[in-house]
N, C-alpha and C positions, 0 to 999 in steps of 0.2 A: 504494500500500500504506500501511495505516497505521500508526501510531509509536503506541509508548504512554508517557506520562509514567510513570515509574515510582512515585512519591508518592500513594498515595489522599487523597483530599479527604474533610476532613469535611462533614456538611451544613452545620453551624456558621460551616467557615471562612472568611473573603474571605481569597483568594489568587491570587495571580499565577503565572501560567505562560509559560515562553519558548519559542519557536522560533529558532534560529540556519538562515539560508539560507545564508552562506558559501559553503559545496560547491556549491550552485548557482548562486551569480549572479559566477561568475569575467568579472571585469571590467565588472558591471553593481551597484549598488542598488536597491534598495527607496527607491517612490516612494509607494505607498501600501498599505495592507491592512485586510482586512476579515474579522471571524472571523463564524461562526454554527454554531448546536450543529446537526447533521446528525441523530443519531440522539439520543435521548430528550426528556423533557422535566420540567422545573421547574429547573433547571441556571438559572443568572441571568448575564448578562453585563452587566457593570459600566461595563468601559471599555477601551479597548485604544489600542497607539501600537507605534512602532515608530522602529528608527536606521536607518542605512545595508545593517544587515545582519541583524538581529535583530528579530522581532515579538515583544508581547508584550501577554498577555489576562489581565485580573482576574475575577475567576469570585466567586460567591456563592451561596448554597442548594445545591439537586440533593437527590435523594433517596438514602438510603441501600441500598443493592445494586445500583442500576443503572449501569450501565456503559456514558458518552455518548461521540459525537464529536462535535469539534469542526472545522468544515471554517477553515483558513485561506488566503487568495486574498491574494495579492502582487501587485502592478504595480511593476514598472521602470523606469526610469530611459532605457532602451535599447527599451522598447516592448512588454518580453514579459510573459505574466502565469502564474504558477504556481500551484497548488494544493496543498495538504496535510491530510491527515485525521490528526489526533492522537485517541489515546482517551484516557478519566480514567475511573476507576473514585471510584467516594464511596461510603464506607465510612464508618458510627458509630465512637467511638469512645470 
C-alpha cells in the first residue's frame, strides 16, 4: 500500500524526502537503496542515500497536478529486500 508524503512539491522546488524503515527492519539495517518514480513523468531524481534506518531522495521539477510515485527498494544487512510506494503530489504555487 502506498504512503503519501503529506507536503506538495513545487515544480520549482529541489527537495528532499525521507522514508524511516525502523518498524521494519527490527534487528536488521539498510544496506543499500534505490528509489525510481513508478507512476508519472518529468519528476527528476537528483540523488539519494540513506543510514542504518532511514532513506532519503532529492527530487526536482514534476509537473504541476500530477500526482507520482515513487517506488523505494531496500536491501539489508540480514539479506532481505523491501519495497515501498510513497506518493507526492506537485502543486504550483
Amino acid at each position: 500500500m502506498a504512503e503519501v508524503w503529506e507536503a506538495p512539491k513545487d515544480p520549482d522546488d529541489v527537495k528532499d524526502y525521507e522514508l524511516d524503515w525502523t518498524a521494519r527492519l527490527p534487528g536488521d539495517t539498510i544496506s543499500g537503496s534505490t528509489w525510481s518514480i513508478a507512476v508519472g513523468t518529468g519528476l527528476v531524481i537528483d540523488s539519494s542515500s540513506h543510514t542504518n534506518t532511514v532513506t532519503k531522495v532529492w527530487l526536482s521539477a514534476g509537473t504541476a497536478g500530477v500526482n507520482y510515485e515513487l517506488l523505494n527498494r531496500v536491501e539489508t544487512t540480514g539479506g532481505r529486500i523491501y519495497d515501498q510506494t510513497m506518493k507526492l503530489k506537485v502543486r504550483a504555487r
